[in-house]
C-alpha positions in Angstrom: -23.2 17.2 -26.9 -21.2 20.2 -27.2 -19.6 21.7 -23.8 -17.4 24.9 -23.7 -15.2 25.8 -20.6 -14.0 29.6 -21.4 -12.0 31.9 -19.6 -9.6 30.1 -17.2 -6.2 28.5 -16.9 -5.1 25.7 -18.5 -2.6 23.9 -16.5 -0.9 20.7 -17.2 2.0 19.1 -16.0 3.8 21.2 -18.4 2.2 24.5 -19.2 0.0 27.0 -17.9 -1.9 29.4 -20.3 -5.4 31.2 -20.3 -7.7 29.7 -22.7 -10.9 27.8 -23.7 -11.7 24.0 -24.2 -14.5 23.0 -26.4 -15.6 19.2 -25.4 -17.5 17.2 -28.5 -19.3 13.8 -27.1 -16.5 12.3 -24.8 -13.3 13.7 -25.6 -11.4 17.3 -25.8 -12.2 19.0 -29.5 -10.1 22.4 -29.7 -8.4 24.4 -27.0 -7.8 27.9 -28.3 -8.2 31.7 -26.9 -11.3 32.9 -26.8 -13.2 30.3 -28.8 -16.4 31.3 -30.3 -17.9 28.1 -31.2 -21.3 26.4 -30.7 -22.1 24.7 -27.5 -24.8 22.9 -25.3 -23.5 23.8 -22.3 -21.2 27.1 -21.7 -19.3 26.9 -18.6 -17.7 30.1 -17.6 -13.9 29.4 -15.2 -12.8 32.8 -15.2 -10.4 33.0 -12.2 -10.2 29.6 -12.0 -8.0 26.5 -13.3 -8.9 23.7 -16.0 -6.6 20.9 -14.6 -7.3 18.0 -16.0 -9.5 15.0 -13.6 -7.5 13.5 -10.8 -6.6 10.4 -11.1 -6.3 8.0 -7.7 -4.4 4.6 -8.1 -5.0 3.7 -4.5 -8.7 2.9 -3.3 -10.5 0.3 -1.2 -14.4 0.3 -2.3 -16.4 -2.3 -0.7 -13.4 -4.2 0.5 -13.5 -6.8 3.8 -10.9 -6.5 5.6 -10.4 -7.6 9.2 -13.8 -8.5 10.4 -15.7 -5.7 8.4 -15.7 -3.7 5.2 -15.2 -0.9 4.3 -18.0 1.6 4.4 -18.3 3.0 0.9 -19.5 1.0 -2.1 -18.1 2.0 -5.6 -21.3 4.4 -5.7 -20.9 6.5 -2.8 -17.0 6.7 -3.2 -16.5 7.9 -7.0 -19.3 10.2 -5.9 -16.9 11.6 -3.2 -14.1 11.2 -5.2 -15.7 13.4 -8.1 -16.5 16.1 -5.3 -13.4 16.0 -4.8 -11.7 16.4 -8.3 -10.8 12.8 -8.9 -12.3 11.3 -12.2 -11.2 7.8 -12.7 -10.0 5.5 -9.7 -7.8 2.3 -10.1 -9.2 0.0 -7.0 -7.9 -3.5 -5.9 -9.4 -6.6 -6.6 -8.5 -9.2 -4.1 -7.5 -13.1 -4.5 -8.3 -15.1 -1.3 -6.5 -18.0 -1.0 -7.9 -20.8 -2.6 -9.6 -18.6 -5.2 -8.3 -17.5 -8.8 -7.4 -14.7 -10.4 -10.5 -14.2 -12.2 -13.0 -15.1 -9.8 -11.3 -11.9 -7.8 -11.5 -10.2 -11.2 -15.3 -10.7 -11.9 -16.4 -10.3 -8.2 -15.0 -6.8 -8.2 -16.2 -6.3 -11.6 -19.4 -6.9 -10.2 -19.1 -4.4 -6.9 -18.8 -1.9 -9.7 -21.1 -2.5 -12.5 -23.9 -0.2 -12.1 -22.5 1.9 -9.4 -19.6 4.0 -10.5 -20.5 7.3 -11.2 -16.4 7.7 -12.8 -14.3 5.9 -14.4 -12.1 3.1 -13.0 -9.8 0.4 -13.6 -8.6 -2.8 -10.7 -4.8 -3.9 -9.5 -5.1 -7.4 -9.2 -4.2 -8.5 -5.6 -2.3 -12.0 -5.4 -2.4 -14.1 -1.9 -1.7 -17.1 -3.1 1.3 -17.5 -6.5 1.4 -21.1 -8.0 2.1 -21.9 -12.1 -1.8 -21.7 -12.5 -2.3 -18.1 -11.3 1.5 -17.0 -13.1 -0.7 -17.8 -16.3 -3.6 -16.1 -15.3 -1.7 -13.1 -14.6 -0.8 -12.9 -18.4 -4.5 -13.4 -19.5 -5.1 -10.4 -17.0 -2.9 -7.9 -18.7 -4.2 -8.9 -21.9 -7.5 -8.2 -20.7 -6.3 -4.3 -19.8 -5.7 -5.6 -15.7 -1.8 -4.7 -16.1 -0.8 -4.0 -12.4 -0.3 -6.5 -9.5 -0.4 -6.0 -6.3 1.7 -8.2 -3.5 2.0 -7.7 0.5 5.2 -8.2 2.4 3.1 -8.1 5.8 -0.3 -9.3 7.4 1.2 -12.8 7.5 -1.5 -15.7 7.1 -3.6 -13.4 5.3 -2.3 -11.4 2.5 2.1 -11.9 2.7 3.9 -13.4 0.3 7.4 -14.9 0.9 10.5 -13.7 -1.1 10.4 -16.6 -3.8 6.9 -15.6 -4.3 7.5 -12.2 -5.2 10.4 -12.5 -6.8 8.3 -15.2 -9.1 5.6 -12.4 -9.8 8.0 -9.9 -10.5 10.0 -12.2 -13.1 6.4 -13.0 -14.7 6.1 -9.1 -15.5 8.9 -9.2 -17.1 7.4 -11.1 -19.7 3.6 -10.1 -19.6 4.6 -5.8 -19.0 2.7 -6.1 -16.3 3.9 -3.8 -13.1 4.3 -5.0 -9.4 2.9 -2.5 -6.9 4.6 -3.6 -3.0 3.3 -2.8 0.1 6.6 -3.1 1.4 6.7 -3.7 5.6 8.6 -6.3 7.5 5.0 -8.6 8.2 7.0 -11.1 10.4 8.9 -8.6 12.6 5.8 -6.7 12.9 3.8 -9.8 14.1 6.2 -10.3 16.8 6.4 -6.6 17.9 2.3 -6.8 17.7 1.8 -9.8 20.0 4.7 -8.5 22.5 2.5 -5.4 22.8 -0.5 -7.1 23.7 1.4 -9.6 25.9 2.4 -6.6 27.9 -1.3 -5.1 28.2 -0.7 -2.7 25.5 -3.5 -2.8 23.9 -4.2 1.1 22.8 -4.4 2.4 19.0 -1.4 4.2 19.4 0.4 0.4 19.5 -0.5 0.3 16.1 2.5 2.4 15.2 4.9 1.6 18.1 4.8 -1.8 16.7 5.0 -0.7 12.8 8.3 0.8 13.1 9.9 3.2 10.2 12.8 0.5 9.8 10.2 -2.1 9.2 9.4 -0.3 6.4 12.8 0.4 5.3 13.7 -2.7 5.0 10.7 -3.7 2.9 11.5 -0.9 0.7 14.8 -2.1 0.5 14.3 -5.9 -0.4 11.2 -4.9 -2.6 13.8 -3.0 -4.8 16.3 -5.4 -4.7 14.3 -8.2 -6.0 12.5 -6.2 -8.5 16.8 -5.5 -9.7 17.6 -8.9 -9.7 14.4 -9.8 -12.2 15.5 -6.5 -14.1 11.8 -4.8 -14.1 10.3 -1.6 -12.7 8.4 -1.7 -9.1 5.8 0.7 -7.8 6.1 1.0 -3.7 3.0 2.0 -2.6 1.3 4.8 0.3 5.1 5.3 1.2 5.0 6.7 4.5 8.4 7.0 6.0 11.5 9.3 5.2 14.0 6.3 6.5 11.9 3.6 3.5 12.2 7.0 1.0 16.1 6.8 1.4 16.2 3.5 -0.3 14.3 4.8 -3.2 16.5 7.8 -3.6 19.9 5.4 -3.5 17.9 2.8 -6.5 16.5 6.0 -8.4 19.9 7.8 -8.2 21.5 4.0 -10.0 19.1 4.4 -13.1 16.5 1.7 -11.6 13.2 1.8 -12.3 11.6 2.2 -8.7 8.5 4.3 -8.8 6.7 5.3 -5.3 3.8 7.1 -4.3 2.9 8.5 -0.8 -1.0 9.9 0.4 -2.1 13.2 1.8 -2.1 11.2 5.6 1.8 11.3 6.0 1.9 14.9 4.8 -0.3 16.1 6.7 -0.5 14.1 9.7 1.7 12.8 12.4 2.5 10.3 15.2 1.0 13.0 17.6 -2.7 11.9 15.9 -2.4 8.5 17.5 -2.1 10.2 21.2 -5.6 11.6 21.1 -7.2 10.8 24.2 -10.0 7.8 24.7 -10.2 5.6 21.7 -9.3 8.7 19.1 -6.4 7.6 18.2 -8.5 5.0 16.0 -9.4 7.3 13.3 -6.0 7.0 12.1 -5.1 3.3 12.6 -3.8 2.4 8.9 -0.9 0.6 7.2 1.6 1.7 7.0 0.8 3.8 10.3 1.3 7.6 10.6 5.1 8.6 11.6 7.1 11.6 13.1 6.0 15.1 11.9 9.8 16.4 12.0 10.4 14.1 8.9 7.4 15.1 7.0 9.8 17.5 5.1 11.6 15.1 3.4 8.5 13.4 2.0 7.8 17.0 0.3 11.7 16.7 -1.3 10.7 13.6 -2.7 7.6 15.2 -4.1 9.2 17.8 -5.5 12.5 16.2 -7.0 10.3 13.5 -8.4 11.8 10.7 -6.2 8.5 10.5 -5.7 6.4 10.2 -8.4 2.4 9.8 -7.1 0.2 11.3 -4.6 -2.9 8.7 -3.8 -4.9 7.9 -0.9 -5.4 4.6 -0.3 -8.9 4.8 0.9 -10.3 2.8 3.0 -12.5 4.5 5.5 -14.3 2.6 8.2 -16.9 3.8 10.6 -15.5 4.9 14.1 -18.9 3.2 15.3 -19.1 -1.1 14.8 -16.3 -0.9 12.4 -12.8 0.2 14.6 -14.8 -0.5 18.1 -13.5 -3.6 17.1 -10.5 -3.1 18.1 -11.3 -1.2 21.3 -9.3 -3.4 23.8 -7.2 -4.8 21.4 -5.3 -2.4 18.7 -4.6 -5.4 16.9 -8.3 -5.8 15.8 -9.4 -1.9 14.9 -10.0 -2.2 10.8 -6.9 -0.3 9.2 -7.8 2.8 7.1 -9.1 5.9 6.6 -11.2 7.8 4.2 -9.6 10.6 1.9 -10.5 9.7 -1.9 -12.6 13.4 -1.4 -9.9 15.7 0.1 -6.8 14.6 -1.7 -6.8 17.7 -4.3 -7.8 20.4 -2.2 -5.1 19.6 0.8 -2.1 18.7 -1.6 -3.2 22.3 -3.1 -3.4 24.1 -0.5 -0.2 22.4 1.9 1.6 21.8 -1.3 1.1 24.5 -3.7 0.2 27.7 -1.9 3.2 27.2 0.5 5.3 27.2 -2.6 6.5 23.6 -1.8 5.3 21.8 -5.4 4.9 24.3 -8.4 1.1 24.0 -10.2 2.3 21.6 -12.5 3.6 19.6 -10.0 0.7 19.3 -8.4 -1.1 18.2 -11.7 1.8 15.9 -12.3 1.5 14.3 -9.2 -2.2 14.1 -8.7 -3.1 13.2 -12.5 -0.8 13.0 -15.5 2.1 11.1 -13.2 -0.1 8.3 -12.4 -1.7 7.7 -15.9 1.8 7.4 -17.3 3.0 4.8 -15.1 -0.1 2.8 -15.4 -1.3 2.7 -19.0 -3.7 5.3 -19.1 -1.6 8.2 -20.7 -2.7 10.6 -22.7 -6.4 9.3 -22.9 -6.4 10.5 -19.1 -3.7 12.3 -17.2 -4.2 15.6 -19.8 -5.5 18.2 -21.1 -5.1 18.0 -24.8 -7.5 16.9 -28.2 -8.3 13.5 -28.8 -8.1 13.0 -24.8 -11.1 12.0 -22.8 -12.8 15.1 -21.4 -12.1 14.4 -18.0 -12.0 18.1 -16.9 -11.7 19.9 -13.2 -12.5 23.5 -12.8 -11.1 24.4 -9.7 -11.3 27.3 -7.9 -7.4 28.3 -6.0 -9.3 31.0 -3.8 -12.3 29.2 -2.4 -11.7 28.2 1.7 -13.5 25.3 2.9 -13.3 23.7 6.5 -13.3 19.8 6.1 -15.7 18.0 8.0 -17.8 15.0 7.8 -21.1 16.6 7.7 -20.2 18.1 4.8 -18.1 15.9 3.1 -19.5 13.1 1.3 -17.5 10.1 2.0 -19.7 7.1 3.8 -18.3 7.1 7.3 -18.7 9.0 10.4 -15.7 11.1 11.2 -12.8 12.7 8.8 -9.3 12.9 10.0 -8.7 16.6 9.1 -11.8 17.7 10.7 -12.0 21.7 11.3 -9.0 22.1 8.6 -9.3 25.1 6.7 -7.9 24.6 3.0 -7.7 27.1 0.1 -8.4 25.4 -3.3 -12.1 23.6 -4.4 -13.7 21.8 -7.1 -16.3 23.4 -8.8 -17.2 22.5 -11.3 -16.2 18.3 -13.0 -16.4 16.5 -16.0 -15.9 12.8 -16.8 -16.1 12.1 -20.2 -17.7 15.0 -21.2 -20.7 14.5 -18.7 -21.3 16.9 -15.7 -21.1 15.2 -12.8 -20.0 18.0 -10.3 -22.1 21.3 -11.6 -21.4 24.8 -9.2 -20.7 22.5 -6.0 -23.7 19.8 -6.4 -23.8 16.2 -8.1 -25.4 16.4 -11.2 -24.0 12.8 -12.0 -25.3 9.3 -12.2 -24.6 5.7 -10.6 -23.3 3.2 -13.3 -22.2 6.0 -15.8 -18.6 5.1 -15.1 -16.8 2.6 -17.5 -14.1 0.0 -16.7 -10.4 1.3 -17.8 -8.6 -1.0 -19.8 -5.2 -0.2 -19.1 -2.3 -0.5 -21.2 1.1 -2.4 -19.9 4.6 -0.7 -19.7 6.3 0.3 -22.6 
């Protein structure tokens, strides 16, 4: 199968030029001006950009999590994300205490077999670290599962102490593997939590009050330190606070290798969110929790001075309905996340590049070629360029859509930009060479997606 996209602009993380991309089978043939070439399918971009597919290293499909789980399966959500421009997904499998490594490894394999309409690849979460699992973790890199995942909060369920971590992060050391932190102060925040509730305060917007921005900080801070003392890189993840991105400024600006991405919530929402009257302020329980708007700026400097390196989402939308009514007297209990694996590209576009606060091939950096580099997937994804997988997004930069969950296709009932107006849509997508988006509509199919064997560190 022959597929020819003519007429637009090319844009990478590093150039921007008018021209045409022939796709043979899977991959990216030619790219030349005006090509005049044999094809299946022609596919016409004029006034529009070929970027190449996003890339989201931060998903939740099908994931329990605090009484429930979360409401879109690896079918419906890489069908939302490929409305939404984002080809191949790295998700999280999860190891429950008692378990191993690969029994979280094969029962997330399964969740996706048969259902992912685009490509994706799994961080391995790790609960539970004894000399059984540090061995395991080397058979998981060799087996293209090169990125582990460790919690500094949700004591009793998913923290790790210091020794721990600091174990895990000397194993990378020898395996390549990479450590991605969530990085908040669990014990501190368990204590704040249950003097909340002690006290009656039982409202969403006690989620945050008892999250604090120095909780984070500190995380941030001891993450980096350890990951320094065992002399390998770390990956902070959905970095939410200006106060936690000062520490990774001070480590970047000594030559260490601390990498950190933040998500389109703490860019474009605040604290204010969480103030919403009744039990609104739900749709935006997460962790970490949305913070002051007046310091959103600073998370823009990081984005565009590359102190920040990734833009994800870390979706994990559950219904407002059964799912956070859980937590309607008691804040404690309302599921944390939020969907957003669909509006990523077209919000970063249009608050990012349109005000002029990321250049074009920042945004692809960020959204794309950024994240394929740091975790082994660069240049097969991440570009556009021959021999690379034909992961291709036409998207149109004048095209204004309002956001809104009847529209939308993520599997849960509200969105948490509903009504937002943004400039800058998908139109047209391509994973692997296959249509899957076609002039707005899903032209894909469930299972067509293939597991990512990633590559480790060089």
């Amino acid at each position: 199968m022959r597929t020819l996209i003519k007429n637009g602009t090319v844009v990478t993380a590093t150039d921007l030029y008018k021209g045409d991309v022939l796709v043979e089978d899977e991959k990216i043939a030619v790219i030349g001006v005006s090509l005049d070439m044999h094809a299946d399918t022609v596919i016409d971009a004029a006034g529009k950009y070929i970027l190449p597919g996003g890339i989201d290293v931060h998903t939740h499909m099908d994931m329990p999590f605090g009484g429930s789980t979360s409401a879109d399966d690896f079918e419906t959500g890489t069908r939302a994300a490929a409305f939404g421009g984002t080809t191949s997904i790295v998700d999280f499998a999860i190891q429950y205490r008692g378990q191993t490594l690969h029994h979280a490894m094969e029962t997330w394999a399964r969740k996706a077999e048969g259902k992912a309409v685009i490509d994706y690849g799994f961080h391995m979460i790790i609960t539970e670290l004894n000399d059984q699992v540090e061995g395991e973790m080397d058979a998981l890199v060799r087996q293209g599962i090169t990125s582990f995942k460790l919690f500094m909060a949700y004591p009793g369920v998913f923290m790790l102490d210091d020794a721990s971590i600091f174990k895990a992060l000397l194993r990378t050391g020898k395996n390549g593997g990479t450590v991605c932190m969530h990085a908040e102060n669990g014990g501190v925040i368990d204590v704040l939590v249950q003097r909340a509730l002690a006290e009656g305060q039982t409202a969403p917007k006690y989620h945050a009050l008892t999250r604090p921005a120095r909780a984070e900080a500190e995380a941030t801070h001891r993450a980096i330190a350890l990951a320094e003392i065992a002399g390998v890189p770390v990956y902070i993840v959905h970095l939410s606070a200006a106060e936690a991105l000062e520490m990774v400024v001070e480590a970047r600006d000594r030559g260490l290798p601390a990498h950190a991405e933040t998500c389109p919530q703490y860019l474009f929402l605040s604290y204010e969110n969480y103030e919403e009257p009744g039990f609104g302020g739900a749709k935006y329980v997460m962790s970490p929790p949305l913070r002051d708007k007046a310091k959103q700026d600073r998370l823009w400097r990081g984005l565009a001075f590359n102190d920040l390196q990734v833009i994800s989402t870390d979706h994990c939308p559950f219904c407002m309905k059964e799912q956070k009514e859980l937590g309607l007297n008691d804040f404690s209990k309302i599921p944390n996340g939020a969907p957003g694996v669909e509006t990523r590209m077209s919000l970063v576009y249009d608050g990012g590049v349109r005000p002029g606060r990321i250049s074009l091939n920042r945004f692809v950096e960020l959204t794309s070629t950024s994240p394929a580099k740091i975790f082994g997937l660069f240049p097969r994804k991440g570009t556009i360029a021959p021999g690379s997988d034909a992961d291709i997004v036409v998207f149109d930069p004048n095209r204004t859509v309002t956001l809104a969950a009847k529209t939308l296709h993520m599997n849960v009932d509200y969105n948490p930009y509903e009504g937002r107006q943004v400039t800058g849509a998908t139109d047209t997508v391509l994973s692997r060479g296959r249509l899957v988006i076609a002039d707005g509509k899903f032209v894909g199919r469930a299972g067509s997606g293939s597991f990512l064997k990633r590559a480790t560190r060089s």
